[in-house]
N, C-alpha and C positions, 0 to 999 in steps of 0.2 A: 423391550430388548434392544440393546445396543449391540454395535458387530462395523467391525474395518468393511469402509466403503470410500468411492470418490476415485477420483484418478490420485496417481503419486502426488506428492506434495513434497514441498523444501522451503525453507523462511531463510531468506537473507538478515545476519544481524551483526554485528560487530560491539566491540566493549567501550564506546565512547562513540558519541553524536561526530560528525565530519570525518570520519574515516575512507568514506566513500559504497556508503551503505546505496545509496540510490545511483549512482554512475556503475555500478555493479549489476544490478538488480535489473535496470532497465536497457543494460548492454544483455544481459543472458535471455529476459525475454522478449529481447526484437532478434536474438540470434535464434532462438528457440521455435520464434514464429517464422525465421526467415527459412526454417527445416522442413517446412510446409504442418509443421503442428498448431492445434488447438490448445494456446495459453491462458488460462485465467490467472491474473494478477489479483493479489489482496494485499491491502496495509494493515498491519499494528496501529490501534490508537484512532484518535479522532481526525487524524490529520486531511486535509482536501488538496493540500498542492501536490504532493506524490501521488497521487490516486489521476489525478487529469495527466501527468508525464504518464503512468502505467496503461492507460487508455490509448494514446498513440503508438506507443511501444507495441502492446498485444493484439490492440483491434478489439477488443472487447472493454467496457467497465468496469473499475478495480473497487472491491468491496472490502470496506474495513471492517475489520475485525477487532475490537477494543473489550477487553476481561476487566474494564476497571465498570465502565458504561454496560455493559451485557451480560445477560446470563451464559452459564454453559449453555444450555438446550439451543440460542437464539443462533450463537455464537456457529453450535454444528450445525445449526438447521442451515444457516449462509454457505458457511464453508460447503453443505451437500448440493445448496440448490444452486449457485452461481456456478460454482463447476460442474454440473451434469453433463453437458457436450463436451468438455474441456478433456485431451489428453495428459496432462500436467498444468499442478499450480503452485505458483509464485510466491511468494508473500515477501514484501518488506518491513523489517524490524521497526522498533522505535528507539530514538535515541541508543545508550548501550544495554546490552541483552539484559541484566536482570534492573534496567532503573525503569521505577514507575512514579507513580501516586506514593505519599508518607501515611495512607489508609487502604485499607483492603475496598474495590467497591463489589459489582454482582458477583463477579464470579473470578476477582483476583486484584490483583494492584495496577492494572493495564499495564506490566512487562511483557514485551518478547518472549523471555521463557516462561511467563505463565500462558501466553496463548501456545507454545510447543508442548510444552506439557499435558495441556487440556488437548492437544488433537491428533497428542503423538507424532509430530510434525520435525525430520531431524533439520537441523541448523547448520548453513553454510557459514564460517566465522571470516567478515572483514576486516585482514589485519594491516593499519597503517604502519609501515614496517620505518617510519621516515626516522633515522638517528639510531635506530637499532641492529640489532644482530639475532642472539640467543636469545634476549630478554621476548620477543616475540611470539617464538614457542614455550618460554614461561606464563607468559598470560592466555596465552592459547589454552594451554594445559588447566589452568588454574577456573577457567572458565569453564572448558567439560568436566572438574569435577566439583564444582560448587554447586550442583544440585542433582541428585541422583534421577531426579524426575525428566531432565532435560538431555536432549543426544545430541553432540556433535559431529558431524557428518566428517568437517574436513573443514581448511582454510581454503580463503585468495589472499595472496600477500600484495600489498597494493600498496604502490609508489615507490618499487624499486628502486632504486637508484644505476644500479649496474648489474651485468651478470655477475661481478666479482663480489658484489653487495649480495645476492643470491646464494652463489656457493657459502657463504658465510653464513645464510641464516638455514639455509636446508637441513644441514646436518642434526640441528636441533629437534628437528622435526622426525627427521627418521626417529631418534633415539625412544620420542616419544609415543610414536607409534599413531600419530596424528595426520592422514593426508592432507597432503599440500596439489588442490587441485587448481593451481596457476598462478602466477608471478604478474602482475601489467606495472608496467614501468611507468614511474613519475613524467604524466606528458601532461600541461595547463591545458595544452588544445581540449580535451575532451572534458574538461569541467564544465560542468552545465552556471551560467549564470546566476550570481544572489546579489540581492539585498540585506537592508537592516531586518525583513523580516519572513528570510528564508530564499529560496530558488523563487526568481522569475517565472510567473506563472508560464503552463505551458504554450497557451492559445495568446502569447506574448511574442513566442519564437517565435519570425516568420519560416526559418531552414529546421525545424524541429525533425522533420522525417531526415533528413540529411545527416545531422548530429544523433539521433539516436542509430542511424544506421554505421556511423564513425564507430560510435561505442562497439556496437554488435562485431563489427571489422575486429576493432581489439581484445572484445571480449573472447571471437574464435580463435582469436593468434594465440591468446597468452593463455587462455584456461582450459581445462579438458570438460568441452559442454557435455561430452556424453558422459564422463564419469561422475559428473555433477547431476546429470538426469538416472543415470543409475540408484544413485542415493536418495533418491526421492523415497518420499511412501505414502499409504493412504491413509487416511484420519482413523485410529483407533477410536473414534467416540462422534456418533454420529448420531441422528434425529431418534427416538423413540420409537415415533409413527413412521410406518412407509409411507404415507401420504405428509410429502412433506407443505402442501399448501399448511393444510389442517395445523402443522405443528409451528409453522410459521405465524396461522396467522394469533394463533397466543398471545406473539409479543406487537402485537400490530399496534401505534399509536392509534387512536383517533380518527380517522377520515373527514378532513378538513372542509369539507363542503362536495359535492357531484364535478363541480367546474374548480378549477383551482388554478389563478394569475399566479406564475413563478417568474420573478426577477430573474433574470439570464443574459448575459452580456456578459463583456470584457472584467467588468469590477463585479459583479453579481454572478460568478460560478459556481459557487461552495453548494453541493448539494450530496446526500448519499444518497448514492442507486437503489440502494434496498429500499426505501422510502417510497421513493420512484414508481419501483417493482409494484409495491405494495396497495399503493394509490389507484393504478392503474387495476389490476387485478380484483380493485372493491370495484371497478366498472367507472372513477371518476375520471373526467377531461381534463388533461393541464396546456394551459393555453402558456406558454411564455412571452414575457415584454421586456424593455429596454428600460430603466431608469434611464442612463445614459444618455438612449437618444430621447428621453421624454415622451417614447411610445407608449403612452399608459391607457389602455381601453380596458373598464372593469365593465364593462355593459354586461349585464346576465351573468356574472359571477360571482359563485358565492361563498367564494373565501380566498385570501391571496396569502404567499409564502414569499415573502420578502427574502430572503437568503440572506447573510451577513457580505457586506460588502470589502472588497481589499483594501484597506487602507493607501496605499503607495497608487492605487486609479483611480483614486475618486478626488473629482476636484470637488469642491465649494458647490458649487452649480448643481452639480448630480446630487449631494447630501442634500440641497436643496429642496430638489426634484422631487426625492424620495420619500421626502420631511413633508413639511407645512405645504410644499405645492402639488403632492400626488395623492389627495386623500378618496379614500372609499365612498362610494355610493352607500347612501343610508342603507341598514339591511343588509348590505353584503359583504359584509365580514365573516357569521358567524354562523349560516346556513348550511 
C-alpha cells in the first residue's frame, strides 16, 4: 500500500543551469533553519558539491535523489527515511527542470520533474529575470504547463535589476495567475565562488557559515519564506513496507568488507550518505584516511573506498600517493 507521508516537501528548480538554483536553495534552508526548524536537504541527480554546501546550510546531510540511477521504491524509501525527524524538505533541482539523460534509466531520465512527479513534490521556479520583462512570466507559464504531471507552486525572480525592473515584470504574473513569492536583486556579493568545474568546494570556504548566513539575510528580505513553506507538501508515493529498513535494504549494494578505509580529505570528499547509512546499519566500521597527508594505515582492513578525487586539489604527489605509492595489503581488498 502506498499513502502521503513525510514532512512538507518543495524542490528548488529553475529552466536553465546558472540561474541561481543553489544561492536560492541554500539561502531558504539556513533561513528555514535559522526559524529554529528541522530541514532536511536533498539534490536531483548524482551531483556531490551541492549536497556538502546543503550540509552546512541545514546541519544535517543532503541525500540525492537521481530517477535516471534509482528506482521509484529506493528513491521514496530515501525521501521517507532521511526526513523522519525533519519538519520540511529541501531539494535542489538539476540543471533546468525537464533536462536529463537522452535515455530513460530506473525510474526516469534523472530530470527535476521526473523526481516531482514521482513524489508529488511542488516546484519553486528560479527565474533569471536579467534583460527581461514579460518574457519571464511567458517561460514561467510555459514550464507549469509542459507536463500535467508536474505542479508549480510559484516563482523567485532573481537578479533584479531595480524596483522599476520589478513593477515591469509583475504585472505579468498576476495576469497569469502564477505566484511571485520574491524578487532578490542582482548583488555579486552573494555568489558563491566557481571554477572550470563548478562552485568551489564547500570545506574550501574558510567564512562558509558567514556567507550562507549573508544569503539567509537576503533570502528573508526579498522572499516570503512562510508562503514558500506553506506550499510545501508531502510525498504522494512513499515505501510499500512500513518497516522502511526492510524496504531499504532491497536496494542495498554489496557490503564491502566489516572494516572499510574511506578516502576523506580536502580532494577526497564525494561520497553519498545513504551508502554511509547503509554500511553502517550492516554493522561494518569505516575508518577514514588522508591520501593527501599520506596517512594510509590499511592494517586489519578489509576493503577500502577510494572516492573519486577533485581534480582542481589534487596535485601530482597526492595521484601519486593514491596510485603506485598506496597499495593494499595482500588479502584486504576484497573481504
Amino acid at each position: 500500500m502506498i499513502h502521503p507521508a513525510g514532512p512538507p516537501a518543495l524542490i528548488i528548480a529553475a529552466p536553465r543551469s546558472g540561474a541561481g538554483k543553489t544561492t536560492v536553495t541554500l539561502g531558504l534552508l539556513r533561513a528555514l533553519r535559522r526559524r529554529g526548524l528541522a530541514v532536511q536537504p536533498f539534490k536531483s541527480g548524482p551531483d556531490y558539491i551541492d549536497p556538502a554546501f546543503h550540509e552546512v546550510a541545514a546541519g544535517r546531510p543532503s541525500y540525492n535523489l537521481d530517477s535516471w540511477a534509482m528506482g521509484a521504491d529506493l528513491i521514496a524509501t530515501l525521501a521517507a527515511t532521511a526526513s523522519m525527524d525533519a519538519e520540511i524538505s529541501v531539494a535542489e533541482g538539476v540543471m533546468g527542470l525537464f533536462d536529463g539523460a537522452a535515455a530513460r534509466g530506473q525510474s526516469g531520465s534523472g530530470t527535476t520533474a521526473d523526481l516531482a512527479s514521482l513524489l508529488g513534490w511542488p516546484v519553486v521556479l528560479v527565474l533569471d529575470v536579467t534583460g527581461q520583462t514579460e518574457t519571464a512570466a511567458a517561460v514561467a507559464l510555459g514550464c507549469a504547463r509542459y507536463r500535467d504531471d508536474v505542479d508549480i507552486a510559484g516563482v523567485i525572480l532573481n537578479r533584479v535589476a531595480s524596483a522599476r525592473h520589478l513593477a515591469l515584470i509583475a504585472p505579468a504574473f498576476e495576469r497569469i495567475k502564477l505566484p511571485v513569492f520574491g524578487a532578490v536583486l542582482r548583488d555579486e556579493r552573494i555568489a558563491l565562488p566557481e571554477r572550470h568545474l563548478g562552485l568551489v568546494q564547500a570545506r574550501e570556504i574558510a567564512a562558509i557559515d558567514q556567507h550562507l548566513d549573508r544569503l539567509a539575510d537576503v533570502v528573508d528580505a526579498a522572499v516570503d519564506v512562510d508562503a514558500i513553506r506553506r506550499s510545501a507538501r508531502s510525498a504522494k508515493v512513499l515505501p510499500a513496507t512500513s518497516d522502511e529498513r526492510s524496504n531499504e535494504s532491497k536496494h542495498h549494494l554489496p557490503l564491502p568488507g566489516q572494516r572499510i578505509a574511506l578516502a576523506q580529505d580536502r580532494a577526497f570528499s564525494f561520497m553519498y550518505p545513504h551508502l554511509l547509512r547503509q554500511w553502517r546499519r550492516a554493522g561494518a566500521e569505516i575508518i577514514p584516511f588522508s591520501p593527501l597527508a599520506r596517512r594510509i594505515v590499511f592494517a586489519q582492513v578489509f576493503a577500502h573506498w577510494p572516492n573519486v578525487p577533485f581534480p582542481s586539489t589534487v596535485s601530482a604527489g597526492a595521484i601519486w600517493c593514491w596510485g603506485a605509492g598506496s597499495r593494499m595489503p595482500t588479502g584486504a581488498g576484497t573481504r
